[in-house]
C-alpha positions as CSV (number, residue, x, y, z in Angstrom):
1,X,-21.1,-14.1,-12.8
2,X,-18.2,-13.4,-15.6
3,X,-14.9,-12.6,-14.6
4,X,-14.7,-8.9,-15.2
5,X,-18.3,-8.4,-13.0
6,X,-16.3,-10.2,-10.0
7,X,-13.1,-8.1,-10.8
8,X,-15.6,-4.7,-10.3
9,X,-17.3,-6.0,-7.5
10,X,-14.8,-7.7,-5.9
11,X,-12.4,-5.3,-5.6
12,X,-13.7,-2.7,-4.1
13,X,-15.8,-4.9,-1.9
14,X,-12.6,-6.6,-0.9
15,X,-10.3,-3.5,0.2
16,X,-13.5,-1.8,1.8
17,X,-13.7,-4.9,4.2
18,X,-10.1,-4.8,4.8
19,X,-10.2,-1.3,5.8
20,X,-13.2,-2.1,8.0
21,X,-10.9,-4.4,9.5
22,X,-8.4,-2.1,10.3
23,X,-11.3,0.5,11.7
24,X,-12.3,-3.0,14.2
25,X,-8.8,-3.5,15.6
26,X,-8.4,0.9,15.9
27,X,-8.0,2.4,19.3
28,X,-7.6,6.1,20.3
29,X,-4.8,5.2,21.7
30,X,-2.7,3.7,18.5
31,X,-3.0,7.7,17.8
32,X,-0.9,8.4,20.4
33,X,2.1,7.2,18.8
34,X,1.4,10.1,16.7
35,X,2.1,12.6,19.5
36,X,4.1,10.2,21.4
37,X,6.8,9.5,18.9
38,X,6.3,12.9,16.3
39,X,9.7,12.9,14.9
40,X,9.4,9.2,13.8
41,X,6.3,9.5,12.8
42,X,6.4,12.6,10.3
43,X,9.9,10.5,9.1
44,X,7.7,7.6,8.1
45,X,4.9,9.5,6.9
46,X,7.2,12.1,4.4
47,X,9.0,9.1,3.2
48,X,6.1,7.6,2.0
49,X,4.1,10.2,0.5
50,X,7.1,12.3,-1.2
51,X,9.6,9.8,-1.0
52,X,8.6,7.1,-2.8
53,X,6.7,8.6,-5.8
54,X,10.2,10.9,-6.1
55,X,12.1,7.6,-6.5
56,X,9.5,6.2,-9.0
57,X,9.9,9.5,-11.4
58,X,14.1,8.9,-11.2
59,X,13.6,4.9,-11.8
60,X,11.2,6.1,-15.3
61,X,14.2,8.1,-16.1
62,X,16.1,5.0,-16.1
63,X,13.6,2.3,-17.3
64,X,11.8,3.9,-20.5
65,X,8.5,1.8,-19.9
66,X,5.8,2.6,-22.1
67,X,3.6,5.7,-21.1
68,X,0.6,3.7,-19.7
69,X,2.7,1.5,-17.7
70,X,4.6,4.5,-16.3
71,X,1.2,5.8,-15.5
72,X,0.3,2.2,-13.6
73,X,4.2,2.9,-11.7
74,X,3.7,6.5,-10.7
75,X,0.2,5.4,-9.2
76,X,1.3,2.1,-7.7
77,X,4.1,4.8,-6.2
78,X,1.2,7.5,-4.7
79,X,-0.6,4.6,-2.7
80,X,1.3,4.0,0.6
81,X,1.1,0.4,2.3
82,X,-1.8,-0.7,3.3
83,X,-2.7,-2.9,6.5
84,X,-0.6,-6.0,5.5
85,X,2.6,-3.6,6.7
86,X,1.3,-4.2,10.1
87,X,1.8,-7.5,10.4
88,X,5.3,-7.4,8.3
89,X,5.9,-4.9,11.3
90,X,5.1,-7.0,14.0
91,X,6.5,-10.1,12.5
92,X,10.0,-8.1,12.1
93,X,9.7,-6.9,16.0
94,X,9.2,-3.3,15.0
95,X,7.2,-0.5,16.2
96,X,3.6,-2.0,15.8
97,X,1.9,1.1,16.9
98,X,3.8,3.8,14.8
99,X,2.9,1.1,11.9
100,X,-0.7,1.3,12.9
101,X,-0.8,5.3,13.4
102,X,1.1,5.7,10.1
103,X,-1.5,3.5,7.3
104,X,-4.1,4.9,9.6
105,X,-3.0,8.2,9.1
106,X,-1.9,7.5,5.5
107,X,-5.5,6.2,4.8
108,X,-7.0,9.7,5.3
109,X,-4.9,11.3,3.0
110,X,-4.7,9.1,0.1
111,X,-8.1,9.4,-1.2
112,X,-8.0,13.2,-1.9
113,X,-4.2,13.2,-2.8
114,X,-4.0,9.9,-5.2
115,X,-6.7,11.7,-7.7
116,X,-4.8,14.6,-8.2
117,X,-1.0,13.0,-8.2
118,X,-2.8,10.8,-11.2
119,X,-3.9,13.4,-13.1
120,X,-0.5,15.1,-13.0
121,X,1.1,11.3,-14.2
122,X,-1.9,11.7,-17.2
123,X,-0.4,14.8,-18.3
124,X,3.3,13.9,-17.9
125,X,3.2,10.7,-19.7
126,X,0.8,11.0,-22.1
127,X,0.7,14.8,-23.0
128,X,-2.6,17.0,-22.5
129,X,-4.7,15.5,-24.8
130,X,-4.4,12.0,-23.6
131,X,-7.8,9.9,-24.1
132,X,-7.4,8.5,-20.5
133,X,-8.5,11.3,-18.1
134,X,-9.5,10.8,-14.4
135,X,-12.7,12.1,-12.9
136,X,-10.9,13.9,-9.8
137,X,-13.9,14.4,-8.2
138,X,-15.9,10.7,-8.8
139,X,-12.6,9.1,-7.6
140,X,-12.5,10.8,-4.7
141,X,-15.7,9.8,-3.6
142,X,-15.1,6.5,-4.5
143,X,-11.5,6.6,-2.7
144,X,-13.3,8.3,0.3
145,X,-16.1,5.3,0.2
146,X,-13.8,2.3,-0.2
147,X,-11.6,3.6,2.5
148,X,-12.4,6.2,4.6
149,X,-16.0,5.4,5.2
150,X,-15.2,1.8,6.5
151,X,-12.5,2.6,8.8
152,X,-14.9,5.4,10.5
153,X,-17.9,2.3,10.7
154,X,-15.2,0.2,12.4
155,X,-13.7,2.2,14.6
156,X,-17.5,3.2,15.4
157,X,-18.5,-0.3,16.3
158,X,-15.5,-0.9,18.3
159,X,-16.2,2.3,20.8
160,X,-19.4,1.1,21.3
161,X,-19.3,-2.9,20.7
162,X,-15.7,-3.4,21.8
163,X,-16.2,-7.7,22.7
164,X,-18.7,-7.9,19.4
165,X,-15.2,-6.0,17.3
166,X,-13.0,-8.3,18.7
167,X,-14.9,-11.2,17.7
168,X,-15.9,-10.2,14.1
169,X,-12.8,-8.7,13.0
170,X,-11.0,-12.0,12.3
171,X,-13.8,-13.0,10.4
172,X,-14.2,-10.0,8.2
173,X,-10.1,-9.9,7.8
174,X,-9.8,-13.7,6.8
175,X,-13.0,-13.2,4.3
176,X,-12.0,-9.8,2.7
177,X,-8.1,-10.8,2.2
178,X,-9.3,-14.5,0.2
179,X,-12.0,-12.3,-2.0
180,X,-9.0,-9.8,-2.5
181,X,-6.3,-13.0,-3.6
182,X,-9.8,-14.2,-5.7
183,X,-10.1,-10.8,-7.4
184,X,-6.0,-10.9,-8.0
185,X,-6.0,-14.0,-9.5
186,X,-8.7,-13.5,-11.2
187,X,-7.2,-10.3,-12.7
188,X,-4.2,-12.6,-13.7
189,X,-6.5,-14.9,-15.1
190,X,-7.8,-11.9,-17.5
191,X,-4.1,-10.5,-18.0
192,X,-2.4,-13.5,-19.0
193,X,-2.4,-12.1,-22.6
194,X,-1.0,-8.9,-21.6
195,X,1.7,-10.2,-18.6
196,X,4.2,-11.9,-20.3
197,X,5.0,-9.2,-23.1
198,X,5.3,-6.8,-20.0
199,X,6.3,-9.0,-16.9
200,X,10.3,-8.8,-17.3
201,X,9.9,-4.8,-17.7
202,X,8.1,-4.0,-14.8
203,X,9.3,-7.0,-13.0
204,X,12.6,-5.1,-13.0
205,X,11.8,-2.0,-12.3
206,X,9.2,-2.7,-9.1
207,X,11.5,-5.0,-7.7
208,X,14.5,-2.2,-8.2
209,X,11.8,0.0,-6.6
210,X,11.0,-1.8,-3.4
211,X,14.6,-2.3,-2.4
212,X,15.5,1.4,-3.1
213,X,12.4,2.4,-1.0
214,X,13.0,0.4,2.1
215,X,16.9,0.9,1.4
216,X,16.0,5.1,1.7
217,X,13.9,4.2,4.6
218,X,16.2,2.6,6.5
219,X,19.0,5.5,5.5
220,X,16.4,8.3,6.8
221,X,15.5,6.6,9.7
222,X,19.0,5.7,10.6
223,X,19.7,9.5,9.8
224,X,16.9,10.5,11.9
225,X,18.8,8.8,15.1
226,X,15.6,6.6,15.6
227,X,15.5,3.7,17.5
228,X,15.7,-0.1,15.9
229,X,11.8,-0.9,16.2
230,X,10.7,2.0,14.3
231,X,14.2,1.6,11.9
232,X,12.5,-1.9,10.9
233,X,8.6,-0.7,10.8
234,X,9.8,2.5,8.2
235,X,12.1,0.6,6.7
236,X,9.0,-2.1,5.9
237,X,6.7,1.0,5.7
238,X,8.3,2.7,3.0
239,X,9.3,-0.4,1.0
240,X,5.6,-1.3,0.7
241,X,2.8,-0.2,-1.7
242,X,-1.2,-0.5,-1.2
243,X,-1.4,-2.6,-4.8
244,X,-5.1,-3.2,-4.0
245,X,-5.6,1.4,-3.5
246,X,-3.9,1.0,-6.8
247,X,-5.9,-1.3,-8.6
248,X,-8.9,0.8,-7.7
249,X,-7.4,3.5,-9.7
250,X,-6.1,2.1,-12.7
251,X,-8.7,-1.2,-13.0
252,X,-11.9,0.6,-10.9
253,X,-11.4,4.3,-12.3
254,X,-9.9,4.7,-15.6
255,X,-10.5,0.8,-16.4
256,X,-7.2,0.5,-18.4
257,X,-6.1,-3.5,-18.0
258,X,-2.7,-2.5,-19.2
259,X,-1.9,0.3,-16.6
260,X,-2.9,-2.5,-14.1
261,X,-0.1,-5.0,-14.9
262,X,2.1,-3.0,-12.9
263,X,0.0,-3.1,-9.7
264,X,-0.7,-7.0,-10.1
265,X,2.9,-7.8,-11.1
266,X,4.1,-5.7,-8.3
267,X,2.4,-7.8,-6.0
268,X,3.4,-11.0,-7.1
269,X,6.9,-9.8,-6.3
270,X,6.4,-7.4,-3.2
271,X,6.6,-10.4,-0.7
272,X,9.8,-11.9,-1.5
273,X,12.5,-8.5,-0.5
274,X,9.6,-7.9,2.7
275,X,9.8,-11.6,4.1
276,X,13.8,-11.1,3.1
277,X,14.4,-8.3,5.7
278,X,11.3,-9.5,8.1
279,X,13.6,-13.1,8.7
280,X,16.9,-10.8,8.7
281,X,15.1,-8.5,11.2
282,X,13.9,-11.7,13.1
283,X,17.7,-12.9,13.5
284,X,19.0,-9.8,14.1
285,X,16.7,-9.3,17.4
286,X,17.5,-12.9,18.6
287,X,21.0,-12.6,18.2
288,X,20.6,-9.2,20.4
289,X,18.7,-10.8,23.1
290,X,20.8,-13.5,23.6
291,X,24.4,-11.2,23.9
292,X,22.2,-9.1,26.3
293,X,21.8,-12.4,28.7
């Protein structure tokens, strides 16, 4: 199989087994933060699907990337963290179930409002008669089948299989996250051409991105009079960006490698300010812990 077969099969393949891992661990009841916990919820939510592209539009105000790339930003910036944000959650000691409720939630919406955010990006950065044009309604089929459709399967199988879920989904999750690092890699592999004239660029300007994001989550949440765990899981909500929801936009959809450097370089980087604040958040906890003894 060459290398740009694997890249189309391998990502979608990849982020529809991940969200069918997600669907395997879902309970009716990590919905209930929803209702439980409205006011932090609807913080984290808003953040992350106004927010966050708002903050990418000022950043390309700053940082004159090229057109396309601003294209690959703006998308990377509509795609809200995916399921990894979960575990950065509950490694940090936050609010694991508001984490869970919002990429749940977020997972619903992003297939029918990342099609129509692109094609507004199209038109803003490369004018109306751009040669790269999105098929709203094909991508949001595809979103809807790559996402929405497995979450639905899993969270099927668990009501009915619950002991079967619990012993597949580590399986699935462990197989779909190494074909997703094979796909990125491989992506790399194909890029290498195109990365370096761009990497400092968007380098710079994701990395400024991140730390703004989680900075204006923390602020909002703080703002909001929340309480620390779901502080650390909007703060780590926000901050984070589904590159593999991307990637199925600017590689899967319009097939444009160079609108996909930002994604990939993005998540070379992502890890780095995330782990940063997860050990701070980490120290923070065990130094309150040990002055309430």
């Amino acid at each position: 199989m060459n290398i740009e077969l694997f890249i189309k099969i391998g990502l979608p393949v990849s982020l529809g087994l991940i969200m069918l891992s997600m669907g395997l661990t879902l309970k009716s009841k990590d919905f209930q933060a929803v209702i439980r916990e409205p006011k932090a919820f609807m913080v984290g939510l808003s953040a992350q699907m106004l927010l966050v592209p708002l903050l990418a539009v000022l950043l390309l105000q700053v940082f004159k990337l090229p057109p396309v790339l601003a294209v690959g930003l703006l998308i990377l910036s509509f795609s809200p963290g995916g399921t990894t944000s979960n575990l950065f959650s509950y490694m940090a000691k936050g609010d694991v179930a508001l984490s869970i409720a919002l990429t749940a939630v977020a997972s619903f919406i992003t297939p029918f409002s990342i099609p129509l955010l692109t094609e507004l990006a199209l038109r803003s950065q490369l004018g109306e008669n751009a040669d790269i044009v999105i098929p709203i309604g094909l991508t949001m089929k595809r979103l809807f089948v790559v996402t929405i459709v497995p979450v639905l399967l899993g969270m099927t199988l668990r009501h009915i299989r619950p002991n079967w879920a619990d012993k597949i989904q580590p399986l699935i999750h462990k197989f779909a996250v190494s074909l997703f690092l094979a796909v990125i890699f491989s992506m790399i592999y194909k890029l290498s051409g195109k990365m370096p004239k761009h990497l400092p660029q968007v380098a710079t300007i994701t990395s400024v991105m991140i730390i703004l994001a989680m900075l204006a989550g923390f602020i909002i949440s703080k703002l909001a009079r929340l309480n620390p765990r779901q502080i650390k899981t909007i703060t780590i909500e926000v901050g984070m960006q589904n590159g593999g929801m991307a990637l199925i936009v600017t590689q899967g959809v319009l097939s444009n490698p160079q609108m996909s450097v930002v994604p990939v370089i993005y998540g070379l980087i992502m890890l780095i300010p995330i782990i940063m604040y997860v050990l701070i958040s980490r120290q923070q906890t065990h130094h309150e812990t040990a002055s309430a003894i």
